[in-house]
C-alpha positions as CSV (number, residue, x, y, z in Angstrom):
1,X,0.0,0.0,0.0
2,X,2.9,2.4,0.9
3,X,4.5,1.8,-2.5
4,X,0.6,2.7,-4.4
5,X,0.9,6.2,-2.3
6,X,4.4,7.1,-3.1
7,X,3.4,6.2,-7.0
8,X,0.6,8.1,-6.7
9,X,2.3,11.4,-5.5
10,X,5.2,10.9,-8.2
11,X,3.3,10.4,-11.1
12,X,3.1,13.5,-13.1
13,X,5.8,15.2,-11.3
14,X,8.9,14.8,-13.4
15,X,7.9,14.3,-17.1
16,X,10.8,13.5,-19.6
17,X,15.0,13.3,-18.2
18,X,17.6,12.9,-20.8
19,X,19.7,10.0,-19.3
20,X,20.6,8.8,-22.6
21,X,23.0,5.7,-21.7
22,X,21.0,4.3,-18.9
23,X,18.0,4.1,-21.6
24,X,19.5,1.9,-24.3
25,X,20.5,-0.5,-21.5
26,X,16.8,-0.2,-19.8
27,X,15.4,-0.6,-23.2
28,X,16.8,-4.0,-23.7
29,X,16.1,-4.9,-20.5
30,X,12.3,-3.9,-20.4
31,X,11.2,-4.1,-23.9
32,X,9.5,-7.2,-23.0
33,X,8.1,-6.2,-20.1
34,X,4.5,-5.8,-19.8
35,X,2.6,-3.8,-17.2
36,X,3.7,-4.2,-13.4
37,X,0.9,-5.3,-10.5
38,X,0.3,-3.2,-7.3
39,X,2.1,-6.3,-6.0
40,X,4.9,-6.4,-8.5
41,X,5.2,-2.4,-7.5
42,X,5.2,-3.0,-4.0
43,X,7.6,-5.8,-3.9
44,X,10.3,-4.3,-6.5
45,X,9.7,-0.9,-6.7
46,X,10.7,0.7,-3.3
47,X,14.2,1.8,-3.3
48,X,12.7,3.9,-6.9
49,X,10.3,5.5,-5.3
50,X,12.2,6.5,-2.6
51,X,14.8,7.5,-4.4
52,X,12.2,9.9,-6.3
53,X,10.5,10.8,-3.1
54,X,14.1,12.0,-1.9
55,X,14.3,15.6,-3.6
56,X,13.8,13.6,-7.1
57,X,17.0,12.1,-6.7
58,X,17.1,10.9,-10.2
59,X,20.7,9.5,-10.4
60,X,19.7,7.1,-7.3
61,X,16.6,6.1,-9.0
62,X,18.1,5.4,-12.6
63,X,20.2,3.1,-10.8
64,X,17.3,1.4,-9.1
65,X,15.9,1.2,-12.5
66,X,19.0,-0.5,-13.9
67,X,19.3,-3.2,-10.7
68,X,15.5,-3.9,-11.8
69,X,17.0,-4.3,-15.3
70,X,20.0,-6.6,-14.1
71,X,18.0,-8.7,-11.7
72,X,16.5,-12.1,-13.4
73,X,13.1,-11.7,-12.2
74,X,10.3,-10.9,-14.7
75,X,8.3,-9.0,-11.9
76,X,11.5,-6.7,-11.5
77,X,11.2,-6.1,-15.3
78,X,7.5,-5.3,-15.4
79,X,8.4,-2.9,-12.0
80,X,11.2,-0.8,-13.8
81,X,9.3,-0.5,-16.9
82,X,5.8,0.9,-15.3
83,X,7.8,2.9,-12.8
84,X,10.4,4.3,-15.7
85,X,7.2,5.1,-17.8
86,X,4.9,6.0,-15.5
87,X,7.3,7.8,-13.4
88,X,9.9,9.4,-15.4
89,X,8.5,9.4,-19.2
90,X,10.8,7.2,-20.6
91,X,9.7,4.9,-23.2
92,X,11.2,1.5,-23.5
């Protein structure tokens, strides 16, 4: 639930970042990917949204969204690419 209510007051707030070589490697990784659960958010998706909730720290949550990238679950996947979409523009 606390992972829904941190989504909820990120979405909208940042709309597109230019982080140009974290997206080609986040594009490979997520292009698969289809949309994340509540659940898949709230188990994966954390360290992003804090990250984000923490002044928009955007280099911190980039890297979240590349260890979400790296990891072998598909639930991770589906996480980074809602979150990365939802939350920072980017399109994968």
């Amino acid at each position: 639930m606390a992972a829904t209510a941190a989504l909820s007051l990120c979405m909208g707030v940042v709309g597109a970042v230019l982080v140009t070589p974290a997206v080609g490697v986040l594009t490979a990784a997520f292009a698969n990917a289809t949309d994340a659960s509540e659940g898949d958010i709230a188990e994966h998706g954390q360290p992003f949204l804090d990250a984000m909730a923490s002044d928009l720290d955007t280099p911190t949550a980039i890297r979240e969204l590349e260890a979400l990238g790296d990891s072998d679950d598909p639930a991770a996947h589906r996480t980074g690419k809602t979150l990365g979409q939802q939350i920072l523009g980017l399109s994968f």
